[in-house]
C-alpha positions as CSV (number, residue, x, y, z in Angstrom):
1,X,80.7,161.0,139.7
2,X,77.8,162.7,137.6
3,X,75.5,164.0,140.4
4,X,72.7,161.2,139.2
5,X,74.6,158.6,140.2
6,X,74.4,158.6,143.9
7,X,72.0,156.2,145.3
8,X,69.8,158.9,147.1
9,X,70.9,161.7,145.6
10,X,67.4,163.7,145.0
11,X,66.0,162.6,148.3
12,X,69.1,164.3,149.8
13,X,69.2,166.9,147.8
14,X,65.7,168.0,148.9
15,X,66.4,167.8,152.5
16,X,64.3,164.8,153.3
17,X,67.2,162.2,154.4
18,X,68.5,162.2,157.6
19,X,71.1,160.4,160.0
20,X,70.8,159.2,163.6
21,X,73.7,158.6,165.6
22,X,75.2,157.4,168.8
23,X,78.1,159.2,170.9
24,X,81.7,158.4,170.0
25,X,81.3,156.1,173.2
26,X,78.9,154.0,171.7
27,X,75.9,152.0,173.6
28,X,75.1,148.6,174.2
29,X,71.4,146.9,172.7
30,X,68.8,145.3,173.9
31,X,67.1,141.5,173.0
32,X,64.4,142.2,170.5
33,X,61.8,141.7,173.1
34,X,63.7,144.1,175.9
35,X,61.9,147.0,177.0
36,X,65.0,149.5,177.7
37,X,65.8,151.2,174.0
38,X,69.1,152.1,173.5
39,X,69.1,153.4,169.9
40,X,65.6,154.1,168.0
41,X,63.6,155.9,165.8
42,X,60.2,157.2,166.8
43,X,57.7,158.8,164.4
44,X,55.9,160.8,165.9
45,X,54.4,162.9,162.6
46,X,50.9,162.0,161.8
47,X,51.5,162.9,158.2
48,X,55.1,161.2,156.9
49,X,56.5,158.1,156.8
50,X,60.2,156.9,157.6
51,X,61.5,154.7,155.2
52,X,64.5,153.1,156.4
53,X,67.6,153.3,154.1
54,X,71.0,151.9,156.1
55,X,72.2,151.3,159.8
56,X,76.2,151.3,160.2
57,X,77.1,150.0,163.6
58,X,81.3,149.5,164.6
59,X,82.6,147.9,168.1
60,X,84.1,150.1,170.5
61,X,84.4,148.8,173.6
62,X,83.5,146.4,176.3
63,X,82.7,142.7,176.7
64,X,80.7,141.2,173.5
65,X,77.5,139.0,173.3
66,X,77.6,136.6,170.7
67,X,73.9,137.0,168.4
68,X,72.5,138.2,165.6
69,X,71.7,142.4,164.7
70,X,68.0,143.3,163.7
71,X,65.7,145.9,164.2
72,X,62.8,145.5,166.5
73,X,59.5,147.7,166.5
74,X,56.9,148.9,168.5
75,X,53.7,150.6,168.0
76,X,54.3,153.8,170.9
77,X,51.4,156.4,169.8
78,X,52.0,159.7,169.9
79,X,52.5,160.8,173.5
80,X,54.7,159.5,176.6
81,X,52.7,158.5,179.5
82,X,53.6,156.2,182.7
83,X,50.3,153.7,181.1
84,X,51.5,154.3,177.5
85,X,53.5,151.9,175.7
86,X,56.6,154.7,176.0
87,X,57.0,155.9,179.2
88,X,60.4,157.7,179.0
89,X,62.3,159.1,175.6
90,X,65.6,160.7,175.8
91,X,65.9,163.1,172.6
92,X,68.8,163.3,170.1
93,X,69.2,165.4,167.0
94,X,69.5,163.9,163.7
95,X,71.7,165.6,161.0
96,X,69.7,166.7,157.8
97,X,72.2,164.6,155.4
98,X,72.5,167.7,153.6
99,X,74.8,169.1,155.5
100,X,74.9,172.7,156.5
101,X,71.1,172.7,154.4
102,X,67.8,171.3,155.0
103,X,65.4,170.9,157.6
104,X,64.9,169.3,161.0
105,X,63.5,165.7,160.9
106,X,59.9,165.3,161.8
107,X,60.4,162.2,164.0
108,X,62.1,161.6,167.4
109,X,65.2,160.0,167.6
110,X,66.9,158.5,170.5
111,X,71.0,157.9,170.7
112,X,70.9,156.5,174.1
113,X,67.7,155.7,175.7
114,X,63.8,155.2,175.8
115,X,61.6,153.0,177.9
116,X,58.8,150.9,176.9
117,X,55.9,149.3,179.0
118,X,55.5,146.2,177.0
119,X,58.5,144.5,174.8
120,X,59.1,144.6,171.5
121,X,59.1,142.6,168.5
122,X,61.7,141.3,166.1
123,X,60.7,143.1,162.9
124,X,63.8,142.5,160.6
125,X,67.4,140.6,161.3
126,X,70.0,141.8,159.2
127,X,72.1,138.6,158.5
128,X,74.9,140.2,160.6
129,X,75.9,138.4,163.6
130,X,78.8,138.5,166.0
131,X,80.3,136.1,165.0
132,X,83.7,136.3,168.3
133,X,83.5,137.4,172.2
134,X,86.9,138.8,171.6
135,X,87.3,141.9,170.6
136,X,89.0,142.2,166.8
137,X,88.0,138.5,166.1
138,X,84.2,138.7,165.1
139,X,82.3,141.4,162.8
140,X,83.1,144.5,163.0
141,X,82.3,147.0,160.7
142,X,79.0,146.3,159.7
143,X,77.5,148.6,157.0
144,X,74.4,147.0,156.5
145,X,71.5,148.5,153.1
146,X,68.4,148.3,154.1
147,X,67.2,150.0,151.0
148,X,63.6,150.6,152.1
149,X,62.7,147.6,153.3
150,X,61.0,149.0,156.1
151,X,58.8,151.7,156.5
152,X,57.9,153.6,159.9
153,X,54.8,154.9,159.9
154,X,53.0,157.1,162.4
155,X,53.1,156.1,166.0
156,X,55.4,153.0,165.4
157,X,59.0,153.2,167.1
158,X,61.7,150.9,165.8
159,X,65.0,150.3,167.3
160,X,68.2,148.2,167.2
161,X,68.2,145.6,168.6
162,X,70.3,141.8,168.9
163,X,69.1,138.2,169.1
164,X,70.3,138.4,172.5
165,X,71.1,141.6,174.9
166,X,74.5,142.9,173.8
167,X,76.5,143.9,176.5
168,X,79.5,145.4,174.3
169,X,79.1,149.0,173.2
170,X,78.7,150.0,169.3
171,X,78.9,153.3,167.9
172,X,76.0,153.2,165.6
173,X,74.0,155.2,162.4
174,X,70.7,155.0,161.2
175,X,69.7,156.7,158.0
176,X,66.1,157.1,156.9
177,X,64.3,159.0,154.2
178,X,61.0,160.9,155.4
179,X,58.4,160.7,152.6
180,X,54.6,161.8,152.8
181,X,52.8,158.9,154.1
């Protein structure tokens, strides 16, 4: 493969792309309009914009809720505060997609848990849905391209999310691109 021809290729090569993910153990996801985050991307930079590129999500254990997979958002600010609209943000570290190179990501990322005051709001549903309560029946590898259809821009948090509460755990991805906003 000539260098060109991957998909992101100068994006990653200039250390702007990076990758959020769960533990091996995976976490369950809230309704759209829940208030306890499971898996989400904050940005917190007043000066770039996260422009959303995939989300990979796989089953891996527990029972599953039948629904829909989408991404939900939130404007959050810039700060936590018990009045703000995020109260509590556990921190993960996202991978620079160029591995063993690049920088540290700008925004805050969360594998497994932030709170909001107020709920949020179905932004984008990805035409995947669980399709089976049983284990090995329904979806489940879902590698889903979001391509830059959304954008994150400052002081808006987006996170996955279902049409209902899932109650099964998914390992999941996210990989976005941070640009100059």
């Amino acid at each position: 493969m000539a260098r060109t021809a991957a998909k992101y290729y100068p994006d990653v090569k200039a250390g702007n792309v990076f990758i959020g993910s769960t533990a091996a153990a995976g976490t369950a996801f809230p309704i759209s309009t829940g208030t306890a985050v499971t898996f989400g991307l904050w940005n917190t930079s007043s000066n770039k914009d996260a422009v959303l590129l995939s989300l990979n999500l796989g089953y891996t254990s527990g029972t599953i809720a039948l629904g829909e997979i989408g991404i939900a958002n939130q404007y959050a600010g810039f700060a936590l505060a018990t009045a703000a609209p995020l109260s509590a943000f556990t921190d993960g570290t996202p991978k620079n997609a160029l591995l063993g190179a690049g920088g540290a990501s700008a925004m805050r990322f969360t594998p497994s848990g932030a709170t909001l005051t107020a709920g949020g709001t179905a932004a984008w549903w990805s035409g995947y849905s669980i399709e089976s309560a049983t284990a090995g029946l329904g979806v489940f590898r879902a590698q889903i391209d979001i391509d830059g259809q959304i954008i994150v821009p400052p002081g808006q948090l987006v996170f996955l999310c279902g049409s209902i509460a899932q109650t099964g755990l998914f390992t999941a991805s996210l990989t976005w691109a941070e640009v100059p906003a």
